[in-house]
Structures are given as structure tokens and as C-alpha cells.
VOPAGU-2260 file (C-alpha; in pm, 1 decimal, decimal comma):
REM VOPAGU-2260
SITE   aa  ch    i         X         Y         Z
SITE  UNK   A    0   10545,9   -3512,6    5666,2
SITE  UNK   A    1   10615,6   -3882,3    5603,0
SITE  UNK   A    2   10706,3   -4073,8    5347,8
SITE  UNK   A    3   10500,4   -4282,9    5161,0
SITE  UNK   A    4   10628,2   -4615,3    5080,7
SITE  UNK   A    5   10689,6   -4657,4    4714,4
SITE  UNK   A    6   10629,4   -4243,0    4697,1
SITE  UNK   A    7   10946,2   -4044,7    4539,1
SITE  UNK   A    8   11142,4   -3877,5    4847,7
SITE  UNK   A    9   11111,6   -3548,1    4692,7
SITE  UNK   A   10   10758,7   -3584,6    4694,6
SITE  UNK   A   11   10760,7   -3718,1    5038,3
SITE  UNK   A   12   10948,6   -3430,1    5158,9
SITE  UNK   A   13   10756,3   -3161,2    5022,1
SITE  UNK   A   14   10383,8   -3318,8    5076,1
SITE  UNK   A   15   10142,2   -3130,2    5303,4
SITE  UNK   A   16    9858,8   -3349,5    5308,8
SITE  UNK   A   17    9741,3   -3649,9    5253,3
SITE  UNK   A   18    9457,5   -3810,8    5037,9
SITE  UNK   A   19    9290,3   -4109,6    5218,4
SITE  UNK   A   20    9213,8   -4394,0    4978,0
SITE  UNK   A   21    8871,2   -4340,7    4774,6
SITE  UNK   A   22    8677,4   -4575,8    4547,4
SITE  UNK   A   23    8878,6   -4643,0    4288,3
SITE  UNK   A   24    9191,4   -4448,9    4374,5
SITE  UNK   A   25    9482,7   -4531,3    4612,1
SITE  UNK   A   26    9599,0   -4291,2    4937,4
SITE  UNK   A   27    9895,8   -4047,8    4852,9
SITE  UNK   A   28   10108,7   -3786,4    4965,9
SITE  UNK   A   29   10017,9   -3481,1    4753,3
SITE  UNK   A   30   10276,3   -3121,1    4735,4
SITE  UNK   A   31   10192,9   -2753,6    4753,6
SITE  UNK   A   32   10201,3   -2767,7    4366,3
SITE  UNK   A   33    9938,3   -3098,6    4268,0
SITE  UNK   A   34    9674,6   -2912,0    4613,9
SITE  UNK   A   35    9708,8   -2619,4    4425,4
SITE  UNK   A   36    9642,1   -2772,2    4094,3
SITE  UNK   A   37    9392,4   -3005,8    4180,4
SITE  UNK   A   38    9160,0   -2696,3    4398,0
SITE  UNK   A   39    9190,2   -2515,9    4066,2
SITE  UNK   A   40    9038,6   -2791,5    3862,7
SITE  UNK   A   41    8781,2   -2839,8    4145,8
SITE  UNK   A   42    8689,0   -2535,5    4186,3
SITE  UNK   A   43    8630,5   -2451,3    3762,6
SITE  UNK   A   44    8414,4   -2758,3    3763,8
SITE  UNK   A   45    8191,8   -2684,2    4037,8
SITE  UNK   A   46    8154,2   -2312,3    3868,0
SITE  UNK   A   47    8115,4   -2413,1    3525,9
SITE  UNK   A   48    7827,5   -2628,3    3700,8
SITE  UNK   A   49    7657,4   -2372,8    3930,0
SITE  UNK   A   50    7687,8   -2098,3    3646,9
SITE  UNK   A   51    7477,2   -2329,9    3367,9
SITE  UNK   A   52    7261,6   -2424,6    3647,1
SITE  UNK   A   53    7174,8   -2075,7    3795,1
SITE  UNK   A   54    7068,6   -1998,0    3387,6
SITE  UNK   A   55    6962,1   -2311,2    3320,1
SITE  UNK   A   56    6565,8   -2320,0    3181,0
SITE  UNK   A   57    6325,8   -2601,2    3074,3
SITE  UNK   A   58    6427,7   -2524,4    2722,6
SITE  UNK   A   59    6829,4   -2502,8    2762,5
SITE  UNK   A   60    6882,1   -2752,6    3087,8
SITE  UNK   A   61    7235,2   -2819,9    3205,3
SITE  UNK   A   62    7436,5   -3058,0    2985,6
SITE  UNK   A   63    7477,9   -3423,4    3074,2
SITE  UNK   A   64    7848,7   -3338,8    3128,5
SITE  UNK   A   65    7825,6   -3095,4    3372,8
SITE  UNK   A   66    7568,4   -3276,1    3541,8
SITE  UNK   A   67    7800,0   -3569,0    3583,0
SITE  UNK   A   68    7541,7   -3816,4    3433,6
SITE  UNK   A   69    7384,1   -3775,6    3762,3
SITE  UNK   A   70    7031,9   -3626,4    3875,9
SITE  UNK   A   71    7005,7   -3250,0    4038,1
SITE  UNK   A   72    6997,9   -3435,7    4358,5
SITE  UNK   A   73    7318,4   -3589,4    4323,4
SITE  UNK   A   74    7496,0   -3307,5    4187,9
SITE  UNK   A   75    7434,1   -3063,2    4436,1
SITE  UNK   A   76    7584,3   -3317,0    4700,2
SITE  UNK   A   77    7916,9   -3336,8    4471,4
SITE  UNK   A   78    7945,0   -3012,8    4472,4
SITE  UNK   A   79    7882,6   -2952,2    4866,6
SITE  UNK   A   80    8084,0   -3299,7    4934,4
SITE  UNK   A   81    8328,8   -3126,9    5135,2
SITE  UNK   A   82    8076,6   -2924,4    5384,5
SITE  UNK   A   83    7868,1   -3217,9    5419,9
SITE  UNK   A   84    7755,5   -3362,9    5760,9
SITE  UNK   A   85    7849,6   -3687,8    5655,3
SITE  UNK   A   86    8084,2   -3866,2    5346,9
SITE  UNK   A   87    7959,2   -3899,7    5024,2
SITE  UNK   A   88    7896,7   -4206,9    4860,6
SITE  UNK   A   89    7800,4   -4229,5    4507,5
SITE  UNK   A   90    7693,6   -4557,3    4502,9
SITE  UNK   A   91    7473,0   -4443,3    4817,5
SITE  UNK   A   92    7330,2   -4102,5    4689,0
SITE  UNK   A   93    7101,9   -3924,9    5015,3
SITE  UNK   A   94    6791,8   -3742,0    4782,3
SITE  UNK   A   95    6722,8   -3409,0    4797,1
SITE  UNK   A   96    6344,4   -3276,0    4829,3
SITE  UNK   A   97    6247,6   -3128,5    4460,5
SITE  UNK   A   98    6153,0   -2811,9    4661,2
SITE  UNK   A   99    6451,1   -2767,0    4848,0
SITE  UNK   A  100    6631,7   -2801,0    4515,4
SITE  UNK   A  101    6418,2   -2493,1    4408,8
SITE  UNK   A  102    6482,3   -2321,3    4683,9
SITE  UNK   A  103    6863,9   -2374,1    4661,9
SITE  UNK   A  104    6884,7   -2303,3    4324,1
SITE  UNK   A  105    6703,0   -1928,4    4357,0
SITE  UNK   A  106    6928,1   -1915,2    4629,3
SITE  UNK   A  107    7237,9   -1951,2    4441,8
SITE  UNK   A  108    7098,1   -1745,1    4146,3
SITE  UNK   A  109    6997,6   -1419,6    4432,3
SITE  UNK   A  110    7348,7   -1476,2    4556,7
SITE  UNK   A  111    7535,4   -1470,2    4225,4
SITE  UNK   A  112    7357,2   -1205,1    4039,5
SITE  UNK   A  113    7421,4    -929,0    4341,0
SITE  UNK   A  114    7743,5   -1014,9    4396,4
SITE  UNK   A  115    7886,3   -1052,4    4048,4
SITE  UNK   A  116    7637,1    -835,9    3819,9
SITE  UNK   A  117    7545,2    -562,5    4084,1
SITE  UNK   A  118    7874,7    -589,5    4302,6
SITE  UNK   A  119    7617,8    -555,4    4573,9
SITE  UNK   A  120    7781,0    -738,0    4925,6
SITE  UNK   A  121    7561,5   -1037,4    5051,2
SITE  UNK   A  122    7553,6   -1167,1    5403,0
SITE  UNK   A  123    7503,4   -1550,7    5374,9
SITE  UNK   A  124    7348,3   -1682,6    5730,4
SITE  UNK   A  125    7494,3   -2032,5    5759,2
SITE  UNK   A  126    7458,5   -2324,3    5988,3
SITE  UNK   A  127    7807,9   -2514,2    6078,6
SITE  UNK   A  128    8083,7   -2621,5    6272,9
SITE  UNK   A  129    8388,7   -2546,0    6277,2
SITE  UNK   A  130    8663,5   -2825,3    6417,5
SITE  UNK   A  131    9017,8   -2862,4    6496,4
SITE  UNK   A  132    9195,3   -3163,8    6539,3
SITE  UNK   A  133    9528,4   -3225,9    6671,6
SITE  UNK   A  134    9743,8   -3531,5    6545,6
SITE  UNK   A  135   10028,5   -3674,0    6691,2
SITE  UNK   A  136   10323,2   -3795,0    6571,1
SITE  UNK   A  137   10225,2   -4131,2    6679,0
SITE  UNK   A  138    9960,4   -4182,5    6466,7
SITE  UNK   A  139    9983,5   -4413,9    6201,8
SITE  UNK   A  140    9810,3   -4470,5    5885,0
SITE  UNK   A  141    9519,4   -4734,4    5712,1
SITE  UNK   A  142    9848,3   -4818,9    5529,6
SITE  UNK   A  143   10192,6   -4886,4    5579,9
SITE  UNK   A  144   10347,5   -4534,1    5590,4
SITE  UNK   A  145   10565,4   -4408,5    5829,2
SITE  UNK   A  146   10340,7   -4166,9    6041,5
SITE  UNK   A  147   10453,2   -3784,4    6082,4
SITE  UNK   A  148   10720,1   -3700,5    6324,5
SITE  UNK   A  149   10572,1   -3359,3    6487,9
SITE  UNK   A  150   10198,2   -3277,6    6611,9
SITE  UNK   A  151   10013,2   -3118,7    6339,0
SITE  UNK   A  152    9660,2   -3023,8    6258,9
SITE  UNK   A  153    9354,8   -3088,6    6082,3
SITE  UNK   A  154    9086,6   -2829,7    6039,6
SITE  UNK   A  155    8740,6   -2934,1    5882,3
SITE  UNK   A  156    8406,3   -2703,7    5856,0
SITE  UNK   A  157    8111,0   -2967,2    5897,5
SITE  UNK   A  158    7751,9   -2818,0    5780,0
SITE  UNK   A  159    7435,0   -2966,9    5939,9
SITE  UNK   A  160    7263,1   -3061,7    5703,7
SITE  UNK   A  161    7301,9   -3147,7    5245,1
SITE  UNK   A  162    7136,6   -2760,2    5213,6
SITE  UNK   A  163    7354,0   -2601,4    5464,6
SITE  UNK   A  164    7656,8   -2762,5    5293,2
SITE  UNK   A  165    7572,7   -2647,4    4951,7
SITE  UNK   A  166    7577,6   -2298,8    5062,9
SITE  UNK   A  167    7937,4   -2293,9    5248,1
SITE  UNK   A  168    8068,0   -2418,6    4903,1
SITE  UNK   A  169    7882,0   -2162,8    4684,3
SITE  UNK   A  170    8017,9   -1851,1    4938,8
SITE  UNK   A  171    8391,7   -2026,5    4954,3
SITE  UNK   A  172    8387,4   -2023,7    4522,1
SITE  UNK   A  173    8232,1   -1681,2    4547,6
SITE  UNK   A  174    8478,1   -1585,8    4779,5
SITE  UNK   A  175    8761,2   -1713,0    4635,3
SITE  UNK   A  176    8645,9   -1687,2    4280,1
SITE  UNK   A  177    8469,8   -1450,8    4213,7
SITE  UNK   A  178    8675,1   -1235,7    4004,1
SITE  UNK   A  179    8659,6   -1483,1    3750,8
SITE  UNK   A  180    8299,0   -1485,9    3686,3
SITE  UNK   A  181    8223,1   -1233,2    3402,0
SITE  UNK   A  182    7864,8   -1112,8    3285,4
SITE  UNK   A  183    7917,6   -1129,6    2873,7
SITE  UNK   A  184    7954,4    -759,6    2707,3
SITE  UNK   A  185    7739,1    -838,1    2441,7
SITE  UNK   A  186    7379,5    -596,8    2514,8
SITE  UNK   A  187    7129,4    -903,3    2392,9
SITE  UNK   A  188    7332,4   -1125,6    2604,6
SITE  UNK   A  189    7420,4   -1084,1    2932,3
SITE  UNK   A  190    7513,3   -1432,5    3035,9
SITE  UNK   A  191    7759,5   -1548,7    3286,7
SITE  UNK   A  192    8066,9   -1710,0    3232,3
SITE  UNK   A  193    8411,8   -1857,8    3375,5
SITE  UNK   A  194    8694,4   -1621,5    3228,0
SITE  UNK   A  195    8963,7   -1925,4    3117,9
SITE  UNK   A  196    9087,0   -1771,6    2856,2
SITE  UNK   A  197    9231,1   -1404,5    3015,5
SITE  UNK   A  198    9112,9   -1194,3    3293,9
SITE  UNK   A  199    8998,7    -961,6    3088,0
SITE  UNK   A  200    8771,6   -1165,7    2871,7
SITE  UNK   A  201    8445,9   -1002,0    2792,7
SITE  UNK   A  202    8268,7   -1211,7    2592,0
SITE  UNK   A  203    8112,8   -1557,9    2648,3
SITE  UNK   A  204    8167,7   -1713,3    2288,1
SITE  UNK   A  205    8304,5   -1600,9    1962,4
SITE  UNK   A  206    7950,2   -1574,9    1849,4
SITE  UNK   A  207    7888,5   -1290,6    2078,9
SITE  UNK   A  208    8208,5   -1124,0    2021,0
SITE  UNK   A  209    8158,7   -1105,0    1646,7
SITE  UNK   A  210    7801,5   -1008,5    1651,4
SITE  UNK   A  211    7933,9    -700,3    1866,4
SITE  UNK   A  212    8191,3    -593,7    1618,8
SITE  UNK   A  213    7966,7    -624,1    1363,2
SITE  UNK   A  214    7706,6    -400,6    1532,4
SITE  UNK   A  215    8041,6    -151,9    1537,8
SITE  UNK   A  216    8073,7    -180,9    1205,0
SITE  UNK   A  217    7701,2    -134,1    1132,1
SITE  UNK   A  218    7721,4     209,7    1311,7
SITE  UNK   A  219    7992,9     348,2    1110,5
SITE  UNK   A  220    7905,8     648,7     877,0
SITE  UNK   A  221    8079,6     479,4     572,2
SITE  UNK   A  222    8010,5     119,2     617,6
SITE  UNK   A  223    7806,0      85,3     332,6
SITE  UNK   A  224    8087,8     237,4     112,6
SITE  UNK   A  225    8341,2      21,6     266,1
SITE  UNK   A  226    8141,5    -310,0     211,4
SITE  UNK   A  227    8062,0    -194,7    -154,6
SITE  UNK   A  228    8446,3    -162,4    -200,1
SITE  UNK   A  229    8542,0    -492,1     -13,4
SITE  UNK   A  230    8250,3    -668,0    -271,4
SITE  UNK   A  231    8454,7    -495,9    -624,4
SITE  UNK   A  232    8738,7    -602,1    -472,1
SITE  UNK   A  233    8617,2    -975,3    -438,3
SITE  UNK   A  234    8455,9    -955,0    -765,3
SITE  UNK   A  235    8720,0    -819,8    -947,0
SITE  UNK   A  236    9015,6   -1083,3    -809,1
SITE  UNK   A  237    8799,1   -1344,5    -868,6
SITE  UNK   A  238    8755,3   -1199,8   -1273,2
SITE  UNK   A  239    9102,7   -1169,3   -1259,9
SITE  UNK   A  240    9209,4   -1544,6   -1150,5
SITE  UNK   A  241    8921,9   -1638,3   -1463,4
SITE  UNK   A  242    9081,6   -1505,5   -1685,8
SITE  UNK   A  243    9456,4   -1612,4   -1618,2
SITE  UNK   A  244    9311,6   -1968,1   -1578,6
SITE  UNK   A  245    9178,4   -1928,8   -1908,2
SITE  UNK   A  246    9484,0   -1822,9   -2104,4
């Protein structure tokens, strides 16, 4: 791969891609490592967002932050960006009919719920193309880098149309992700979550992890006794610090 002018030449000599300009950011030679990195922190975003959508209601709807300070429209397109028929521009958002945004939405939520609750497979029936591109080393760049000095290739799935797009992404997380999508232990709960913290995470919050334990707790022949001796205890320190303070 080539160097980019001004680039470090370790980082020129270990890139495998590179990352046309966008708004607001310059074109760059990216390694194995920052891909890997930056698909990770892709990836958690986009299911972070499709997981408080899929359980989002009238009452609880999906934060601001998630939602990118953009409308349902918008976000669905950021999340299918890469599938999409043509390039996204936010400053020139395509909208998406409020039905079809229903419709992808109990899509996603069928899709999720079998394959992550119920383990159940799902056969996704998608409309797309698949194309291959060959490069050669003559070709040069919008900017002044030196272009690549063998034939390589560029492989992009297109969908035909914003829906179609939407769900290629949602089967390549699933696919690829899946595993670290967890359905909270808690009974009264149930909800699903991204597992950051550990694989084997169970719970969604600390809230639902302590109100299990307690429930534990509350089953336990001799709880009763046990609190009653945990309150003396209290009671009885608490006389005791009294009455050194007081001499």
C-alpha cells in the first residue's frame, strides 16, 4: 500500500485501506489495528442504537444520544450507510415513509428476539448486489499520494433501496455480534443489552443485579434472623461510638 504524504512510514507500510476524505475529516491510510478498532466502535454504536430502539415505547423513547440528535428517518440511514444504494449526506437526509419505519422496526424486533432470546435460526430474504472491483497500480488518488504498486481489490455490497440496506446491516451485527447481546437475568426484567463489561455479564444494570440478590436473600430460611442480628450490631456500634465520644 502507499504512502501517504505527511503519513508515518510505519503506518504507511502496514495500512490496508484507505479512508476517502469526508465532511469534516481528511483522507488517510488506516492499519489492521485502527480498522479493527474503529469496526468495534461502529459496530457497539449501531447496537446500543437498534437494541433501545427495538424496546423503545411512547413512554421510554430512545435517548437523544443514541438517536444522534437526528429523526428515526435519519438514523436508520446512519446505521445502513454502508449498504446504501447511494452515499449519505447528512446535510441531504433522503426521508423514510413513517410506515416503512414501522415496518422496519417490527422487523428488526422479530429478527432479534428469535435469534438472541429463542436461539431460533432466521432466514433474512434480501435484495442486493454484490461487486468487485479491480484497481491498478496506476491509479492515483483525489490527493497527492503515491498510488499502490500491485493490482488489488475492492469489494462493496450495494442494497437497492434505504429498507433493503437497513436489513444487510442488522444481519452483518447479528452475525458478527451476536454473542454479545444478552437478555438481562433478572425474572421482572428481561431486557436486552450489549455485554461491555465481560462475556458473561448477566445483568443489564446494577439495579437489576441487586434486586436479584436481594430476592436470594429474601428466600433464605434465616434471613429474618440474620437481618435482626446485622440491625443489634448497627445499633450497638453506634451506642458504643456515643458513649466514647462522650467521655
Amino acid at each position: 500500500m502507499a504512502r501517504k504524504q505527511g503519513a508515518p512510514e510505519s503506518v504507511a507500510r502496514n495500512a490496508i485501506a484507505y479512508e476517502f476524505p469526508q465532511a469534516g475529516r481528511p483522507g488517510r491510510f488506516i492499519t489492521q489495528a485502527d480498522f479493527d478498532r474503529q469496526v468495534e466502535l461502529d459496530d457497539f454504536a449501531d447496537l446500543m442504537w437498534l437494541l433501545e430502539w427495538v424496546q423503545s415505547t411512547d413512554e421510554n423513547p430512545v435517548s437523544r444520544r443514541q438517536m444522534l440528535g437526528m429523526t428515526e428517518s435519519g438514523r436508520i440511514q446512519v446505521f445502513a450507510y454502508k449498504f446504501l444504494p447511494v452515499p449519505f449526506d447528512f446535510h441531504n437526509v433522503a426521508e423514510i415513509a413513517p410506515r416503512t419505519i414501522s415496518k422496519l422496526r417490527a422487523l428488526a424486533k422479530r429478527y432479534v428476539e428469535t435469534y438472541i432470546v429463542r436461539h431460533d435460526p432466521i432466514e433474512v430474504p434480501i435484495k442486493a448486489t454484490k461487486r468487485l472491483d479491480w484497481f491498478p497500480p496506476k491509479t492515483t488518488w483525489n490527493e497527492p499520494d503515491s498510488p499502490p504498486k500491485e493490482w488489488w481489490v475492492d469489494a462493496t455490497t450495494v442494497a437497492q433501496d434505504p429498507s433493503a440496506a437497513f436489513v444487510l446491516r442488522l444481519v452483518d451485527l447479528l452475525e458478527r455480534r451476536g454473542r454479545q447481546i444478552g437478555v438481562c437475568a433478572e425474572p421482572s426484567c428481561r431486557r436486552l443489552f450489549l455485554k461491555l463489561k465481560r462475556k458473561q455479564q448477566e445483568y443489564h444494570s446494577a439495579a437489576c443485579s441487586q434486586k436479584t440478590r436481594d430476592a436470594k436473600m429474601h428466600q433464605q430460611p434465616d434471613f429474618l434472623e440474620k437481618r435482626r442480628d446485622i440491625y443489634h450490631k448497627r445499633v450497638n456500634r453506634r451506642k458504643g461510638l456515643a458513649a466514647t465520644n462522650a467521655e
